[in-house]
N, C-alpha and C positions, 0 to 999 in steps of 0.2 A: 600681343600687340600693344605694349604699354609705351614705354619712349624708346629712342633710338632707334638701334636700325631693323629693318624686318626682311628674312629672306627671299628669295625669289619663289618660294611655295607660297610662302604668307600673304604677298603682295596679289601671288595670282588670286587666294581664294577669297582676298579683300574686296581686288576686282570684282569677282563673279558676284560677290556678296550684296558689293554694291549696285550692281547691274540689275541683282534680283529685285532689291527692294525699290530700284526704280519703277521697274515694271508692276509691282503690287501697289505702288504710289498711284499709277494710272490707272490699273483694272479698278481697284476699288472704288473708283468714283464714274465708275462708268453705270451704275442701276439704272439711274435713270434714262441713258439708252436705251437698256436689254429690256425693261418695262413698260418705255413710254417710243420715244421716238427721237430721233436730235433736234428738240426743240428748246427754245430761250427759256431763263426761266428769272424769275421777282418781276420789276419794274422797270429799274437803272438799266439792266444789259438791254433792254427795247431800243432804248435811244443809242446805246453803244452799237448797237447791230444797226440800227438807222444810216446812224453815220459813219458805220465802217461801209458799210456799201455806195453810200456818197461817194467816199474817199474811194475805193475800188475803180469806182466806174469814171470818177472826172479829174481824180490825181490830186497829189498833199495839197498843194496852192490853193484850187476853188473850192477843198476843205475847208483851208482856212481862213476864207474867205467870204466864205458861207454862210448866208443872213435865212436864220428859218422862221418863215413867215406864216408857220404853221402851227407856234407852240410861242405862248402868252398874249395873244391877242388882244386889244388890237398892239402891243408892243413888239411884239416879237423878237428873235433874238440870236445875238450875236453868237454863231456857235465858236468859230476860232478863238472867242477872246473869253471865252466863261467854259470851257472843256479845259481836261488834261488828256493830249492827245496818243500817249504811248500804248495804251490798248490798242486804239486806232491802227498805228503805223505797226503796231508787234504785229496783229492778224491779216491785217491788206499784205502787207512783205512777203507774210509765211505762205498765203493766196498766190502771190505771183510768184514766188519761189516753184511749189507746185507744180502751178501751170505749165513753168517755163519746164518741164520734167514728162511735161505731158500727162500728169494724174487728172485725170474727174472728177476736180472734186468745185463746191458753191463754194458761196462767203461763209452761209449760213452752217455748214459743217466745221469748217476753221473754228468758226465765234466757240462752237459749241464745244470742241476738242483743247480751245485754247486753255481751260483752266486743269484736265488733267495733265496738260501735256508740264505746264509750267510748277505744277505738285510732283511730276520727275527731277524738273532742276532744282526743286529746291531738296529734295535729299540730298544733291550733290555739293552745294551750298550752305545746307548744315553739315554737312563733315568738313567740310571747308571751315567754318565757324569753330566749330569745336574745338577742331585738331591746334588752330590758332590759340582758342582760348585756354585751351591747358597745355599747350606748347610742345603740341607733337605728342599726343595720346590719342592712339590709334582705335583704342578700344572703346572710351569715351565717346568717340567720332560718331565711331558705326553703330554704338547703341541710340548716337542723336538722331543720326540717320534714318533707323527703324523708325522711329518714337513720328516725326516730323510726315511720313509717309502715310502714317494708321491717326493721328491723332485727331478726335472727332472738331475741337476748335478750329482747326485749319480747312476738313473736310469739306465744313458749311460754306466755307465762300470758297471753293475751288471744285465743285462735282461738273460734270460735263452739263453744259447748256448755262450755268452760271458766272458769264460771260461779261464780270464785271472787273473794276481798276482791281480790286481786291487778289483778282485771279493770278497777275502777274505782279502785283506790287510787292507783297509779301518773299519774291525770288528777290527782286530787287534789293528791297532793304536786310534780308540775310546778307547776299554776295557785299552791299557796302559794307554792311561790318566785319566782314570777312577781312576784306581787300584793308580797311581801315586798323582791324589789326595787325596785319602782314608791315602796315607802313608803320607801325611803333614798332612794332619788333626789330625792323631791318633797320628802321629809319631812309626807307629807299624812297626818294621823290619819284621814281617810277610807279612803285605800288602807292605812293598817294595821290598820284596823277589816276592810275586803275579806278581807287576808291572815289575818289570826285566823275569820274564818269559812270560809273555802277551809281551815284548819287543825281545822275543827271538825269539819269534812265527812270529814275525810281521817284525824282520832283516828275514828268513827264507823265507818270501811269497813275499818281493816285494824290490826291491832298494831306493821305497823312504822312507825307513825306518830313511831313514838323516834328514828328518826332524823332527821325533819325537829325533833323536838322538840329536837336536839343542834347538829344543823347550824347552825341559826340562831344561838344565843346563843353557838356557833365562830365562826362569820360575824364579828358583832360583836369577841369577842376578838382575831379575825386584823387588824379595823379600829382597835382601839387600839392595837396593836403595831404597826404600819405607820402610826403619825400620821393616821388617815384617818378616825377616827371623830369626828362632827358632830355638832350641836345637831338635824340634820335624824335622823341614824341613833337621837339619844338619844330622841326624839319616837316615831318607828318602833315600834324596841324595845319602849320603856315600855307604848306603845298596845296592840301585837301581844301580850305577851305577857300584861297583865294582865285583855284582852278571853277570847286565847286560852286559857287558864288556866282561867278562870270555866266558858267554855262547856263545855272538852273535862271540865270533872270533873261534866255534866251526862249524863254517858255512864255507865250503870248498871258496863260491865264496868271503868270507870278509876276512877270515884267521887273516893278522896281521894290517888289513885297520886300526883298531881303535889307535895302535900304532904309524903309519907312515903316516896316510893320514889326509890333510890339512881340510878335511870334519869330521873329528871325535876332530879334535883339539879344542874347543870350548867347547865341554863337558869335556874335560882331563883339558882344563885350569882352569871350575870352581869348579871342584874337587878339584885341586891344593888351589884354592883363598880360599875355606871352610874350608880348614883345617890348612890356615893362619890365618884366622878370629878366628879358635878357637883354635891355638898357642897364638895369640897377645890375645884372651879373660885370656886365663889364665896366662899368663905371666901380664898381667894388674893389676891380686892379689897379684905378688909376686915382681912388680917392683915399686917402688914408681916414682913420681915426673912426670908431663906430659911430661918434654923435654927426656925421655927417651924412654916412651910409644911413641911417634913420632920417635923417633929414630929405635924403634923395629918396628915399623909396617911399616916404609919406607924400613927398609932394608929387609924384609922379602917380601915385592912388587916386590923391586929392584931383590933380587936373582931367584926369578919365573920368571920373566922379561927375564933375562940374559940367562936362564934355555932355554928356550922358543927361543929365537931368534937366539942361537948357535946351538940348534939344527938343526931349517932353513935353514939357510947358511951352515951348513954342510951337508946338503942335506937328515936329520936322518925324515924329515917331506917334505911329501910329496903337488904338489901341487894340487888346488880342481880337483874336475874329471870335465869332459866334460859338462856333465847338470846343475850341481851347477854353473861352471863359468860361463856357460850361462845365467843365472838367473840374475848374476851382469854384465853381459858383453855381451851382445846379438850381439854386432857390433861385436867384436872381436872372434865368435865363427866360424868354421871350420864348410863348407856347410852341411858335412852329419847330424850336428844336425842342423842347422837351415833348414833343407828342410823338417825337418817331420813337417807334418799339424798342429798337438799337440803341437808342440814348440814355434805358434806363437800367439804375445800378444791377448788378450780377446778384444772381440769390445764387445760397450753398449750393442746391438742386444744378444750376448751370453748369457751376464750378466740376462739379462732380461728373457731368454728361459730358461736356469737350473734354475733359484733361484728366478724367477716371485716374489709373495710375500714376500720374503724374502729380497730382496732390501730394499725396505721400513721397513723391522722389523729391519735388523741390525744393522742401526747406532741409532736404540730407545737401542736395548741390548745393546751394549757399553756404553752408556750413562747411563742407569742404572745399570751398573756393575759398571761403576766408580763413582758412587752417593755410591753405597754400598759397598765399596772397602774392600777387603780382599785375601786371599791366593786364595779361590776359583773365586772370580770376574775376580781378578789380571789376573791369567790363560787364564780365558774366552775371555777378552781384547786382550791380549797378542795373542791366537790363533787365534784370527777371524783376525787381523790387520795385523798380517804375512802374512799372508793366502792372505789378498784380496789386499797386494803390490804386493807378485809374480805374482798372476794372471794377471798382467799388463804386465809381459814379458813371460807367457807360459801359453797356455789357459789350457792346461793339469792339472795344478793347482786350476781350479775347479773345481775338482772333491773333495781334498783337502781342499776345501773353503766350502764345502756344510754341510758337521757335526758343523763347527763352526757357521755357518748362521744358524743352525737348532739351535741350543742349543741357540745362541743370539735373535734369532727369539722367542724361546718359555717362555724364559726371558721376552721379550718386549710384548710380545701378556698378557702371565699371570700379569706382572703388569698392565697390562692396565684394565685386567677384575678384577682385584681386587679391583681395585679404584672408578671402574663405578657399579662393581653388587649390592654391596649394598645399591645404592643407588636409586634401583629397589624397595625394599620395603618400601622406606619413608611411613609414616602414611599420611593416608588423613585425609579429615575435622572429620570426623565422630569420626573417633581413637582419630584424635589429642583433641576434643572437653571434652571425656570421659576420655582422662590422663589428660586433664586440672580438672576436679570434680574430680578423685582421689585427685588430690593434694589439691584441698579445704575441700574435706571429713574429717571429726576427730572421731575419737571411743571415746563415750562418754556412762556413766549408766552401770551397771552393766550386762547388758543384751548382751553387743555387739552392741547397736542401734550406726549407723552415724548420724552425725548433720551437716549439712552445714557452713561453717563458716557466710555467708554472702548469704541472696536471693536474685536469682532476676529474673526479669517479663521472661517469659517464651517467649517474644516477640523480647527482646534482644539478642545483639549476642557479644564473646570478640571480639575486631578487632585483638588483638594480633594471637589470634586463627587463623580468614581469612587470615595475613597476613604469620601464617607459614604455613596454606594450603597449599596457591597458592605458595609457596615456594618449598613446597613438590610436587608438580603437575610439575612445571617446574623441579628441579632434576629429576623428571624420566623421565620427558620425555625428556631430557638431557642423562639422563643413557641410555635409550631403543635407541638410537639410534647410541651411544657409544660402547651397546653394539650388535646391529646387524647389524650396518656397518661391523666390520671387519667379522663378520659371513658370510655376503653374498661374500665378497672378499676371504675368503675362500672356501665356493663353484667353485669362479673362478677360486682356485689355483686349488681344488684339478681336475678340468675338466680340466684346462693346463696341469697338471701329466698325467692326461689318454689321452692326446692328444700326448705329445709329446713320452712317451711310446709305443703308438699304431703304429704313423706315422712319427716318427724319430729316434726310438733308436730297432726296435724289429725287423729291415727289414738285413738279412745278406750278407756279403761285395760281399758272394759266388752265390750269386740268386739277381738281379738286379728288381727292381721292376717302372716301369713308373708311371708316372701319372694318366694316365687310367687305369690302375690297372693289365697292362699287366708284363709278367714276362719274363725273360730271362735268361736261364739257360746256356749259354755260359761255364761258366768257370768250371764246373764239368763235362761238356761234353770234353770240352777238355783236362783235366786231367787226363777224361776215357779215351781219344783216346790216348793218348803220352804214357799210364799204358798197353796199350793194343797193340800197333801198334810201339813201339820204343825199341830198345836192352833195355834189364834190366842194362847195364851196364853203356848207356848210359848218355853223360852229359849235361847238358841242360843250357845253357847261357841266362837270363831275369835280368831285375832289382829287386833290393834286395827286394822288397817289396812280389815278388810271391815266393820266396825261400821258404819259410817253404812248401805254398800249393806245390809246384812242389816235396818239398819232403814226405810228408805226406800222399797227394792224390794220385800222379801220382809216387809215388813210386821212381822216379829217382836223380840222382846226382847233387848240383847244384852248381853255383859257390860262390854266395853270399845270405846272407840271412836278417832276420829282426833283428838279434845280431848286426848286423856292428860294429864286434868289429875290423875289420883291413881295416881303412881307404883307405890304397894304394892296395889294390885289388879291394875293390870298385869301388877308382877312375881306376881303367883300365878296367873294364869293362862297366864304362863310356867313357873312351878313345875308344872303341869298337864302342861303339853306334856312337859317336859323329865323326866318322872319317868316312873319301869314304870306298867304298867297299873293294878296292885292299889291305888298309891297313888294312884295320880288318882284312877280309882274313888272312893275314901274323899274326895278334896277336890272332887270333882264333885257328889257326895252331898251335901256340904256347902253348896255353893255352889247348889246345886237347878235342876243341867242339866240338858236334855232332848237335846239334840242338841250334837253336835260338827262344825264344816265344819273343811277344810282343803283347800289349794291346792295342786297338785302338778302338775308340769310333766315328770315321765320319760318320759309317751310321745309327744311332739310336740316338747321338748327347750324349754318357755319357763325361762328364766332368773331371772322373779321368783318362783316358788314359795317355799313355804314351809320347803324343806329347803335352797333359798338362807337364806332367814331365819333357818334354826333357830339358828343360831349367835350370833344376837344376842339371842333369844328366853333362852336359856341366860345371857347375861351381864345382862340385868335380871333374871332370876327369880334369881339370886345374888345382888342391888344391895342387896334389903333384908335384918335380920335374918329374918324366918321362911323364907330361902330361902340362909339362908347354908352348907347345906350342899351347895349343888347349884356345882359350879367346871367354867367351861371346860376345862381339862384333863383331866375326866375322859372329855370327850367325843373326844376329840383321838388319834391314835397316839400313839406313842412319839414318834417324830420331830417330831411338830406337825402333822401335816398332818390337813384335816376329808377325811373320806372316809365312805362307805356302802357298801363292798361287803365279801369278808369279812377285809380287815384293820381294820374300824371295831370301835373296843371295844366289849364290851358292854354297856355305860351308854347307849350310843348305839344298838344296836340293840334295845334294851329299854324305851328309851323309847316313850311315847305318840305321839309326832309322826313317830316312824319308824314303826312299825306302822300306823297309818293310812293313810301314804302310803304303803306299800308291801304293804299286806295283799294279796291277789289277783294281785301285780304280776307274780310270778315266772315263771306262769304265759302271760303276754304278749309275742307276739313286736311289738316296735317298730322294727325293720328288716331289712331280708331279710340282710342281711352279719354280724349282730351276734347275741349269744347269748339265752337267752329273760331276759326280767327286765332286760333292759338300761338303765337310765338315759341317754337321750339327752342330759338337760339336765349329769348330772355327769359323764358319758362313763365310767359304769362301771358293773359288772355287780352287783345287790343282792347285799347278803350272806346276807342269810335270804329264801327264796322260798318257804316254808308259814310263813306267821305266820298263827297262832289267836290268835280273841281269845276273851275271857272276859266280860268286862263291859258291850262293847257291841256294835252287831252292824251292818253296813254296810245303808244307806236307801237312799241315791241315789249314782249316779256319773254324770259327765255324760258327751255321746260320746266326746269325747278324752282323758275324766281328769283333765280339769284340777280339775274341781270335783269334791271327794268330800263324805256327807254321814253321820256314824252317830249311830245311837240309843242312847242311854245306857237301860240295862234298869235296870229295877227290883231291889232286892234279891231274893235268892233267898227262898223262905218259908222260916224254921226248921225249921217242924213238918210241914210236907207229909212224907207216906210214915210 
């Protein structure tokens, strides 16, 4: 299955081949089905399932139309014009598809199915990719194929219930570079028309559409600097980007970004430089003399230059957004993106867990992409090499990195077996001995009889013969081991895929699962109670991270959520947390709380609680001026180190976010060896174990603690007594 053409056996058992590994692309990410249930799972798909059922129930329009007055209070907020709606329309579609079919099935099973369903297209999508990027290598294809189906990078944001942009985007942005190859190759404005709406689809489902938005018009540049760029690529380009362009600023949350924003300038500048290149090509027939041809192509630099830089400074280009500067500027980024988990650099450990055999494949792909160099290698290069620098400064970007490791990967594995398998059938003694007497054989007499050229004693042997024997005896057994060494390291990839699928990606953020295999249903227990036991009106103050679940599950108001698109409300209801009682009070008052949740993990020892968090909750509520007097240090020992028991300062034990978690606590035994009030999750003993409070009074706590919930009281009356 290497180039050219393949029979109609080979074809069939490609098919089957590929058919299988579609289906193993889906089983494998179904555990958390067969374990738990079809239910949602992180944070982000909360609100995606919210608003797919909006859209379900009252149609795209009053989707996008849609002012939710339930989420940043009292602001609230515009969903059409701050979502990317292709999740949306991909599962409402597939829901009325269905229906119209007469199945029974919800939204909520769609939401749930949509991520393995769309880790089937994308095997079909990287052999698509592949076959392009090495230009009709079959075998490549279908090793990318496997690799993209089991790979645990991809697995994490695509298992059933993980019902986020990530789940369909990542189809998305393969098929574009697919479709985007196909249109260099052909130079067909049809296939670049393909690739601009595969590009439209893929701005529509996710934000990091910026990278395909980059890569490409890199692409091209990598093609002019390399002699490589065509009359076919300048066709491509031109089609792809001025179709794509039009459509992607039909998308309410991009509008006029590709115009004005500093993240789309890149693709608009090598637009610009292609259609210099083929001004100065033709101007080159009709101007003589080279000092002239220098002349026209320096000034034609110079005025895109000028073009470009006045716009800038006059403010017509905007600067990158938050995530992109953080990519080049990690020191310099503003806490709320550097405090999500995802935003920070990849360690080896990671590298190893998503992309196990794929480490070792992808610097052999590179390597033999750039031995074989052309438009489609070029790409492949180019994508995998982006890809595994950013993952240095945001591990999020592995997930990014894992199509290019497949497709380099399948590069690297298929040349390998092409160079060792055949050299599996070398001839032995026997073969070799009988093509030696063909070659002495001669047809001689009219009969057809052979005549030997030369006899000899039946006792004899050629040594030429023995010595290419044992020649051929060593190449294979050279090849057999060539080639079922990486066979059996495949074995161990694909039981790492079912390992880390089973017991690290399929367990939901909503149902906590121990080691022992105990479970903890904490947080939909209290979701039901706050849905059940608190005004509907009510509004409910937490960190941004339960926002969605507080509005989704438990039905109520909240103040902040997983969008953090307004950093200075944020940071104040960090200033909240992080301040004594009496001053919250007064900024709760303010803000027109009813309730306070928080997350706390001391007596069963979970790790992501919120006195994990409190320490970055502290450094936004400082980021703006009205919180500039609240400083990490004051929360910190002497020494530096964060602690809660009684060497933490008083700033920190006086805080709001400490008192809550720990009101009642001291009182608690959480292991039979350890003291009362012990903190399992910080491995230490509270500092204060009677904290009263004054202003608000404990609601709910769930069984294990994890979930607390208090009531913010009412002013005292002045005049009573």
């Amino acid at each position: 299955l290497k180039h050219g053409k393949t029979t109609r056996k080979e074809k069939f058992i490609l098919l089957i081949t590929l058919a299988c590994t579609c289906a193993l692309a889906f089983i494998i990410r179904l555990f958390s089905v067969l374990r738990f249930e079809t239910m949602i799972h992180e944070y982000d798909p909360y609100f995606n399932y919210r608003s797919t059922e909006m859209m379900v129930e009252n149609g795209f329009f009053p989707f996008h139309n849609w002012f939710d007055a339930k989420s940043w209070y009292p602001l609230g907020r515009g969903v059409g014009s701050s979502v990317y709606p292709g999740l949306m329309v991909t599962a409402g579609g597939i829901y009325h598809f269905l229906r119209a079919f007469q199945f029974k099935v919800d939204v909520r099973q769609v939401c749930v199915m949509i991520g393995p369903l769309f880790s089937a297209f994308s095997v079909l999508a990287t052999y698509f990719l592949t076959w392009e990027v090495t230009k009709g290598n079959s075998g490549a294809a279908l090793f990318a194929s496997v690799f993209i189906a089991l790979v645990p990078g991809y697995i994490s944001r695509s298992v059933a219930g993980s019902y986020d942009n990530e789940s369909i985007a990542i189809f998305c942005m393969i098929l574009t570079f697919a479709l985007w190859l196909r249109s260099v190759r052909t130079g067909s404005m049809a296939a670049a028309t393909m690739a601009a709406l595969a590009y439209l689809y893929m701005v529509s489902a996710w934000g990091g559409y910026i990278f395909v938005t980059n890569l490409i018009p890199l692409h091209v540049l990598g093609m002019i600097l390399t002699k490589r760029f065509t009359h076919r690529a300048y066709v491509a380009y031109s089609t792809y980007y001025t179709i794509g362009t039009l459509l992607s600023m039909q998308v309410s949350f991009v509008n006029f970004k590709p115009t004005e924003s500093a993240d789309h300038m890149p693709a608009l500048g090598i637009f610009g430089l292609i259609q210099l290149i083929a001004i100065y090509n033709y101007l080159k027939t009709k101007v003589t003399g080279e000092g002239m041809r220098t002349i026209i192509g320096f000034s034609l630099l110079g005025g895109i230059g000028l073009v470009l830089v006045g716009a800038t400074v006059t403010g017509r280009i905007g600067a990158l957004s938050g995530r992109l500067a953080f990519l080049f500027n990690a020191k310099g980024a503003i806490p709320i993106i550097a405090s999500v988990a995802e935003h920070q650099p990849t360690s080896w450990a990671h590298y190893y867990y998503d992309l196990h055999l794929l480490m070792l494949l992808f610097p052999v792909g590179v390597y033999r992409c750039f031995m074989d160099l052309h438009e489609g290698t070029l790409f492949g290069m180019m994508y995998g090499v982006t890809t595994l620098y950013f993952t240095g400064m945001m591990v999020r970007i592995v997930l990014v990195l894992s199509p290019a490791a497949c497709v380099l990967g399948g590069i690297a594995l298929s040349g390998h077996y092409y160079a060792f398998m055949p050299n599996l059938s070398t001839p032995d003694e026997g073969t070799a001995e009988k093509s030696e007497k063909k070659k002495d054989r001669k047809k001689t007499g009219a009969d057809g009889s052979y005549a030997f050229k030369s006899e000899r004693p039946k006792s004899s042997k050629n040594p030429g013969i023995a010595d290419n024997s044992a020649k051929g005896v060593l190449k294979r057994a050279i090849a057999a081991v060539a080639v079922f060494l990486p066979a059996l390291i495949m074995v161990s990839f694909v039981a790492h895929s079912i390992y880390m699928a089973r017991e690290h990606y399929s367990d939901p953020t909503i149902v906590l699962r121990a080691g022992n295999g105990k479970l903890y249903d904490d947080f939909r227990e209290a979701y039901k109670w706050i849905s059940e036991n608190t005004e509907e009106n009510a509004k409910v103050l937490s960190w941004w991270d339960y926002g969605y679940h507080l509005s989704s599950m438990a039905n109520r108001t909240v103040f902040v959520d997983g969008n953090t698109w307004n950093n200075t409300h944020i940071s104040r209801v960090g200033q909240i947390l992080a301040s004594d009682e009496k001053t919250s009070y007064e900024l709760m008052r303010e803000m027109d709380v009813n309730y306070v949740l928080v997350i706390f993990g001391g007596k069963i020892g979970y790790p992501g609680d919120d006195i994990n968090k409190f320490i970055w909750m502290i450094r936004i509520a400082g980021s703006t001026p009205t919180g500039a007097h609240i400083s990490q240090r004051q929360y910190m020992t002497k020494n530096g180190e964060y602690r809660i028991d009684h060497r933490a300062p008083k700033k920190m034990r006086n805080s709001l976010m400490y008192k809550l978690c720990y009101h009642n606590f001291g009182a608690l035994m959480t292991h039979p060896r350890a003291p009362l009030g012990y903190d399992l999750s910080q491995n230490q003993e509270v500092g204060d174990k009677a904290i009263a409070l004054e202003h608000l009074e404990e609601a709910y706590t769930s069984e294990n603690w994890i979930v607390r919930v208090y009531r913010v009281k009412p002013p005292a009356n002045k005049f009573s007594g």
